[in-house]
C-alpha positions in Angstrom: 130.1 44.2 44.2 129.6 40.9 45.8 132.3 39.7 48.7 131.6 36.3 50.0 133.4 35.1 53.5 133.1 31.9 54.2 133.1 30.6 57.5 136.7 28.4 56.8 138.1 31.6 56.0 137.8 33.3 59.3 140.7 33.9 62.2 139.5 31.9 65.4 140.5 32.6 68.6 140.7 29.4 70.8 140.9 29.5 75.3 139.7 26.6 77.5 136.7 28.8 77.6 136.0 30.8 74.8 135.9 29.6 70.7 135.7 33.2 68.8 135.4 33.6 65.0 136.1 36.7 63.4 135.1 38.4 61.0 137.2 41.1 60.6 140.9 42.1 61.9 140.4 41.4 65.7 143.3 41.4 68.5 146.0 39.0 67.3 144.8 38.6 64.1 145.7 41.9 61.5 144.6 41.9 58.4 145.1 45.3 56.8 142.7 44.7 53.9 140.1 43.5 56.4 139.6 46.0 58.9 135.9 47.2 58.5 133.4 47.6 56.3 131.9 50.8 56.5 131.3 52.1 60.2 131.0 47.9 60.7 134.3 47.1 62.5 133.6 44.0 64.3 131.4 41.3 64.1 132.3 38.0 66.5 131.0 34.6 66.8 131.1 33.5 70.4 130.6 30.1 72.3 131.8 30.6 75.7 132.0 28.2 78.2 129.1 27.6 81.1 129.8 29.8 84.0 132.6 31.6 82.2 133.3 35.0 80.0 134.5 37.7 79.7 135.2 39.6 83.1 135.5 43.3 83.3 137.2 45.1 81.1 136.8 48.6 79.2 135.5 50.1 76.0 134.9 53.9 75.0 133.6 55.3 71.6 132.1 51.7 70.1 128.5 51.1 69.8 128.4 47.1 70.6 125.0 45.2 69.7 124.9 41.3 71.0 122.8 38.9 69.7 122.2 35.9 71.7 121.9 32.7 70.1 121.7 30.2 72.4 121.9 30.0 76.2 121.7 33.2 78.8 124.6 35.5 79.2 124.9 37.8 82.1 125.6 41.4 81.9 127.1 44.2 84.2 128.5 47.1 84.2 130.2 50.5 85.8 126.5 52.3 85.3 125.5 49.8 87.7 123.4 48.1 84.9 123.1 44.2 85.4 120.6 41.9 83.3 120.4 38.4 81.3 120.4 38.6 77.8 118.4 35.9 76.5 117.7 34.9 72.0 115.2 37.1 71.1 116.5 40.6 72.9 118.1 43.1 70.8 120.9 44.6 73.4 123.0 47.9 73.2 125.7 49.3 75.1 126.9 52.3 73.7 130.4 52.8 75.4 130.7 56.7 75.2 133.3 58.1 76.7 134.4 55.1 78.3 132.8 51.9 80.3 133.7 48.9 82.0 131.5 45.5 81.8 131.6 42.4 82.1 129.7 39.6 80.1 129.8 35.7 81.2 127.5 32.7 80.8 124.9 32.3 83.3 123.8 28.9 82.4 124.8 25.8 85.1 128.3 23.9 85.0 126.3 21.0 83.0 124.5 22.8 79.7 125.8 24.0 76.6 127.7 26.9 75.8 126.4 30.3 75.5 126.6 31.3 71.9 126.0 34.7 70.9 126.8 37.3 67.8 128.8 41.0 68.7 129.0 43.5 66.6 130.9 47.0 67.0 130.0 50.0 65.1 131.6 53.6 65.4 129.2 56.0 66.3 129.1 59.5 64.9 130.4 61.2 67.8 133.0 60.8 70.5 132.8 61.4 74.0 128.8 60.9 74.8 127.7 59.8 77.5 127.4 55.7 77.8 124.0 54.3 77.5 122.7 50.5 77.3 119.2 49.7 76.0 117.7 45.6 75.1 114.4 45.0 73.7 112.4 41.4 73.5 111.7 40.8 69.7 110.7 37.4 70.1 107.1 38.3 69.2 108.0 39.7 65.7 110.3 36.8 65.0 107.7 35.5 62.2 109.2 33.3 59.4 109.9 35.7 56.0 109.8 38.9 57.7 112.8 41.3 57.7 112.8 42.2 61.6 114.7 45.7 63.0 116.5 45.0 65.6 118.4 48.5 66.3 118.9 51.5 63.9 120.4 55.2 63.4 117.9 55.9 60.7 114.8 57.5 60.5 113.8 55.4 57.7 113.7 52.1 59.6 111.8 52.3 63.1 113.6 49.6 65.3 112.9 49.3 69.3 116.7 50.3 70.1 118.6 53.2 68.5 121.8 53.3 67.9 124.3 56.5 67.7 125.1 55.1 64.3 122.9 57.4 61.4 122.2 55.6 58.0 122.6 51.8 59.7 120.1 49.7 61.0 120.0 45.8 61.9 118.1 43.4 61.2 117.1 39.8 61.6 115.6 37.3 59.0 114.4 33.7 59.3 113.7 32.8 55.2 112.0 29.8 54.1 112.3 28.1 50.8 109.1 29.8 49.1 108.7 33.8 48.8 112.1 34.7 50.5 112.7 38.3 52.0 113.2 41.0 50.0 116.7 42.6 51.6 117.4 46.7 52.0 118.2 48.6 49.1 120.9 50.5 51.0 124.7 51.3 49.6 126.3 48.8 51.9 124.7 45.4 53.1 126.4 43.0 55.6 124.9 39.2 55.7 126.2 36.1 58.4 124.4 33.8 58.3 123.8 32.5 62.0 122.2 29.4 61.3 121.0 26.9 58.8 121.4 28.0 55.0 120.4 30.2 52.3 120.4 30.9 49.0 121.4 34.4 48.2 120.8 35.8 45.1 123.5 35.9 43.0 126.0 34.5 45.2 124.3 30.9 45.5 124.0 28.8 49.0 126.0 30.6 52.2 125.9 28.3 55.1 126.0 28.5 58.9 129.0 31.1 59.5 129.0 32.5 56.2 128.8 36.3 55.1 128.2 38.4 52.4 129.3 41.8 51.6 127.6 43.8 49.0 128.5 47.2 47.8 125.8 48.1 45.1 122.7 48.8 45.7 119.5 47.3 44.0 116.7 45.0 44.7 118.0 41.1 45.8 116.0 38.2 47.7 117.1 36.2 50.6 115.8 32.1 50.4 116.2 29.5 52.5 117.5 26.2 52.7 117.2 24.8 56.1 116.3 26.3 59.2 118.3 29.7 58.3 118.4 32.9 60.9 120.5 36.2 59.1 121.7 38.5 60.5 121.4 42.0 57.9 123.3 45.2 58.0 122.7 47.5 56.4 125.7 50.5 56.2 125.9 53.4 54.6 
């Protein structure tokens, strides 16, 4: 099965600071046939204001992986764990039995926002012991290649594990020749971060579009223009 989300379709929440787009039931916004998808349970789109964010606040049994986009966005936390997160890092924090961070825009009054991509999983267990791990991938970030970011798999070696088994993340920057060949996994998750593709049999998904699929089989991923993707894939 094919489920295609497009980016019109998605809740937003709107501050003086902070544009989110959701992809799934988040705070305010309850959608009881929209919840998840597998162990996939949320999956933001943030542009947060220059000097501003989210201050501290608390999590416990959610595996969070952020993807920064554009911009630097500051981390810190009750471990006593503090650190920029800049594109091309692959960051963790896996809340355990319970955290507190923070996460804000470190870039000056005058530039853009910070943009970045969260995602929450549910990990397999409850109650273990918080962790946060980030990773430079910039180096592998070659056009047509299916990059791991993070994974709970044996089958896919990626530089941060995640407490997650039978997932793993990746990142794919297509062009409009060969394409990238996606996981043949029960459950994929596509959103599309920037530019535009051309999915096979679902057609063109632009910037802010996802895909769900729910069979498993061979599929290609082209692009159109300057495309990044974001690939889950879930058990």
């Amino acid at each position: 099965m094919l489920d295609v989300r497009r980016s019109a379709q998605r809740p937003t929440t709107s501050t003086p600071w902070l544009t989110s787009r959701h992809s799934f039931s988040f705070g305010p916004f309850y959608d009881p046939a929209n919840v998840a998808f597998a162990e996939l349970v949320a999956h933001n789109d943030d542009l947060v204001a220059p000097g501003t964010g989210y201050d501290t606040h608390p999590h416990a049994d959610l595996e969070i992986v952020t993807w920064v986009v554009q911009g630097t966005l500051r981390h810190e936390d009750s471990q006593g764990r503090s650190g920029l997160v800049r594109p091309g890092l692959a960051q963790l924090m896996s809340a355990g039995r319970g955290i507190r961070h923070s996460e804000r825009s470190a870039e000056p009054a005058a530039a853009a926002p910070t943009r970045f991509v969260q995602m929450w999983l549910r990990p397999d267990e409850s109650g273990l012991d918080p962790s946060y791990a980030q990773h430079d991938v910039s180096a592998q970030l070659r056009p047509d290649t299916l990059v791991p970011l993070v994974s709970g798999t044996p089958a896919v070696d990626a530089p941060v594990r995640i407490h997650t088994r039978d997932t793993a993340l990746h990142v794919a920057r297509p062009t409009p020749g060969a394409g990238v060949p996606l996981p043949d996994a029960p459950r994929l998750h596509l959103y599309v971060v920037r530019g535009s593709v051309d999915l096979e049999g679902a057609g063109r998904l632009e910037e802010g579009d996802a895909a769900r699929l729910t069979a498993e089989g061979s599929r290609r991923l082209h692009g159109l223009d300057g495309a990044e993707v974001l690939v889950w894939q879930l058990p």
